[in-house]
C-alpha positions in Angstrom: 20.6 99.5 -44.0 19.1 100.0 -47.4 18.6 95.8 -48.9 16.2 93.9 -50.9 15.4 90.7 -51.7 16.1 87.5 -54.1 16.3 84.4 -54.6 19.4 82.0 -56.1 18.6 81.5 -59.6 20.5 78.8 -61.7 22.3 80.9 -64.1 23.8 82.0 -60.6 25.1 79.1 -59.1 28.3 76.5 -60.1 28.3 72.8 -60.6 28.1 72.2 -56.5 24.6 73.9 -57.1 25.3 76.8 -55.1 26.2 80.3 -55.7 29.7 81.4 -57.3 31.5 83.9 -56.0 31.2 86.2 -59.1 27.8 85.7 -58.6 28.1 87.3 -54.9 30.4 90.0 -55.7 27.7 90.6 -58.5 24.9 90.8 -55.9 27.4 93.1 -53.9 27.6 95.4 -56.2 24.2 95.8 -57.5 22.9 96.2 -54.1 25.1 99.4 -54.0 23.9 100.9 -57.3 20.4 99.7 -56.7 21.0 102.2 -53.3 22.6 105.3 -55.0 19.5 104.8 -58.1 16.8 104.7 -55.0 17.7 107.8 -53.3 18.6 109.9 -56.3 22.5 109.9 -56.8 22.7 107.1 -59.6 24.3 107.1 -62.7 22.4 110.1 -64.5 22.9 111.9 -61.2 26.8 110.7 -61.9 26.8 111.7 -65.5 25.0 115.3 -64.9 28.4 116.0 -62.3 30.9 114.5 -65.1 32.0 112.4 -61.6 32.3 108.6 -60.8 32.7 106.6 -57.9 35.8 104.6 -58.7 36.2 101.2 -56.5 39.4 101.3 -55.2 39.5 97.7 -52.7 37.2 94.9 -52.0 37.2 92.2 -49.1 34.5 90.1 -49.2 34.1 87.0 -46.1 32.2 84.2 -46.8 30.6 81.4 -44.5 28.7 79.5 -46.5 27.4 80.2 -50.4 23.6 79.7 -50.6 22.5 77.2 -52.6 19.7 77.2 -56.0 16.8 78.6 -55.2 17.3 79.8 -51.5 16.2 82.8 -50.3 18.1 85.5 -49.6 18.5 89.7 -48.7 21.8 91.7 -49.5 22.2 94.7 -47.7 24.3 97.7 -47.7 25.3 100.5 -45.4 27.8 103.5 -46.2 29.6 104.1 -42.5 32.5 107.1 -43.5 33.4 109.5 -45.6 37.4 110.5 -44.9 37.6 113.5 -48.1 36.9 112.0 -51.3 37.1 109.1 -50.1 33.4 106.5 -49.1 33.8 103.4 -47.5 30.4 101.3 -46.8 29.7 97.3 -46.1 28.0 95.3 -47.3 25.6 91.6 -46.2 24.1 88.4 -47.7 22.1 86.9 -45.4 18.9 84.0 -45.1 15.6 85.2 -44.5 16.1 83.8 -41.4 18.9 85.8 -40.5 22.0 83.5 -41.4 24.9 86.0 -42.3 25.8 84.0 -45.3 28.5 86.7 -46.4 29.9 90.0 -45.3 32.0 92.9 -47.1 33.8 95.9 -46.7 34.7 98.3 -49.6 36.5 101.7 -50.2 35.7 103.7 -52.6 36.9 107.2 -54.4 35.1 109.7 -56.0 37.0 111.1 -59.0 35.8 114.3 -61.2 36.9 113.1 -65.0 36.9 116.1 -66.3 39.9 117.2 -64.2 40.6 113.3 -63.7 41.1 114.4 -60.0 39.3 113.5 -56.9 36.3 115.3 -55.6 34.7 115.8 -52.4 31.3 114.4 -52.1 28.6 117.1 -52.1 26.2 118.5 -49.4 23.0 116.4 -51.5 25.4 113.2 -51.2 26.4 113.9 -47.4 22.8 113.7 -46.5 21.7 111.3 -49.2 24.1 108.4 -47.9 23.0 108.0 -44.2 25.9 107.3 -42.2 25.5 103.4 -39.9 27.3 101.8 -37.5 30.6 100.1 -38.9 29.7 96.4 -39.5 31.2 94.1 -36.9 34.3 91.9 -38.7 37.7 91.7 -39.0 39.1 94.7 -41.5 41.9 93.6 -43.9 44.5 96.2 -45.2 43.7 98.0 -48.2 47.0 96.8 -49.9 47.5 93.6 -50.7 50.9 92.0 -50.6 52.2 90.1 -54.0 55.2 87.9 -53.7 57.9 88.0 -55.3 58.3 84.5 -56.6 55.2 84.7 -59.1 54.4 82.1 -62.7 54.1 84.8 -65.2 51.0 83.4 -67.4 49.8 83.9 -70.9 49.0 87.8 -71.5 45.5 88.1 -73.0 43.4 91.7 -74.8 40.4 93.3 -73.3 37.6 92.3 -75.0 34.1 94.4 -75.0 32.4 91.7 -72.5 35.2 93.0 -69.9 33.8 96.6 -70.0 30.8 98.4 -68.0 29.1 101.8 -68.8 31.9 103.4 -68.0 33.7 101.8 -70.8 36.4 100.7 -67.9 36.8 96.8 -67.0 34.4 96.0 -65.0 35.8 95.1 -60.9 33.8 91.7 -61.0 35.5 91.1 -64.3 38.3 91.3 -62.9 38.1 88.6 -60.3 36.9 86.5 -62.8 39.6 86.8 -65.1 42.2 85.9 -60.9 39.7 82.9 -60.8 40.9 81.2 -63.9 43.9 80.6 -62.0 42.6 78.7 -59.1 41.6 75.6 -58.8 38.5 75.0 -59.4 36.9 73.0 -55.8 39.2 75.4 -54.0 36.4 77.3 -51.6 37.1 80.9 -51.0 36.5 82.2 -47.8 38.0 85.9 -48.3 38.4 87.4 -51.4 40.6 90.5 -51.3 41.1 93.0 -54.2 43.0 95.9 -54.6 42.3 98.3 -58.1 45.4 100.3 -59.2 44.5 101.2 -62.6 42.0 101.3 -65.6 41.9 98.7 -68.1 39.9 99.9 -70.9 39.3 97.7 -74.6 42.1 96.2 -76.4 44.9 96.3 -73.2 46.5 93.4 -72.5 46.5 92.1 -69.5 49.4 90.1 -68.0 48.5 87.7 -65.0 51.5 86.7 -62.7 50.2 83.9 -60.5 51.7 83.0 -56.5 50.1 79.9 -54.9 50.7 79.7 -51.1 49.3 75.7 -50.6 50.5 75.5 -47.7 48.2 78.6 -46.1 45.2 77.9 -48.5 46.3 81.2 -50.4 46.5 82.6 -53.7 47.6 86.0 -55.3 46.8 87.2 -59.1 48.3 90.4 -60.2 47.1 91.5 -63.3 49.4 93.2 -64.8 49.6 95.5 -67.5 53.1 94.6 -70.2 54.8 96.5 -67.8 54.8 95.1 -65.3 52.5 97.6 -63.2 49.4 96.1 -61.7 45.7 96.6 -63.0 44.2 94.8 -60.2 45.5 92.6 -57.8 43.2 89.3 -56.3 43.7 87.5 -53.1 42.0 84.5 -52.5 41.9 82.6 -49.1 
């Protein structure tokens, strides 16, 4: 498992003085580029190809947020390829060894020139080493959105939304479905689902289903009509 090291820093961490979710999914995702950028199939590799690897579903398990200053290693692991398609884990743990948090992702490699999938290459085959699938509890891809949802105020893309790709970027995302959540309520699974692009000046139109009773809460964000962007689960 390729991983390396930190340590919680305060612009990372809420007012409970440990780390925010966005600041995990953050650390998720980094780990992963920091792996592709280490073993030659980063961004410039990326841009030479005219390909991306588009997120297409997150879930993310937590059991306990580390607090300021602790410690910690984030790991990941590719374990499949199934076509164009990649799926690989991901881990937060102490330096002790506490499993802090745990992820699974699925991702799809898309050539934008012919804005169609691609195959991963023969370099990328032997480039991500296949592991062991990590030991947890796999969610569906899809994530179910009731019907009964409080359409919210719409509001535009702005340019602090977008990554190099000039796309919204998927942690943005999940911070735009937190807004919408109260703000003690401790997530234990995040789920996400990515249907489409948002890129600057869209406007995005949350619809908003709180399920109290199970400790559950869906955000679809929604583009004006009515087709999703992204849809959040949090649990």
């Amino acid at each position: 498992m390729y991983t390396f090291d930190s340590r919680v820093r305060y612009s990372e961490v809420g007012t409970d003085g440990n780390m925010t979710l966005i600041a995990l999914l953050d650390y998720f995702q980094d780990c992963s580029t920091f792996h592709s950028e280490d073993i030659g199939l980063g961004t410039d590799y990326l841009r030479e190809l005219n390909q991306v690897w588009m997120l297409s579903a997150w879930q993310i398990c937590v059991n306990r947020y580390p607090h300021l200053c602790e410690r910690i290693v984030i790991g990941t692991a590719p374990y499949e390829f199934k076509g164009f398609v990649g799926y690989r884990n991901f881990v937060m743990k102490t330096e002790a060894g506490e499993v802090l948090s745990y992820a699974n992702t699925i991702w799809s490699l898309m050539d934008l020139g012919k804005m169609a999938p691609a195959r991963p290459n023969d370099k990328m085959l032997a480039g991500y080493v296949l592991e062991e699938k990590y030991p947890m509890e796999y969610a569906p891809r899809k994530i179910h959105v009731p019907a009964d949802g409080r359409h919210m105020e719409p509001f535009a893309v702005k340019e602090h939304h977008l990554d190099t790709n000039n796309h919204v970027n998927n942690g943005q995302y999940v911070r735009m479905a937190m807004e919408y959540v109260p703000k003690d309520f401790f997530v234990g699974q995040l789920r996400v689902e990515y249907k489409n692009q948002a890129v600057l000046g869209d406007r995005i139109c949350p619809v908003v289903t709180a399920d109290e009773m199970n400790g559950l809460y869906t955000v679809s964000l929604n583009k004006e009509d009515g087709r999703p962007y992204c849809i959040v689960e949090l649990q």
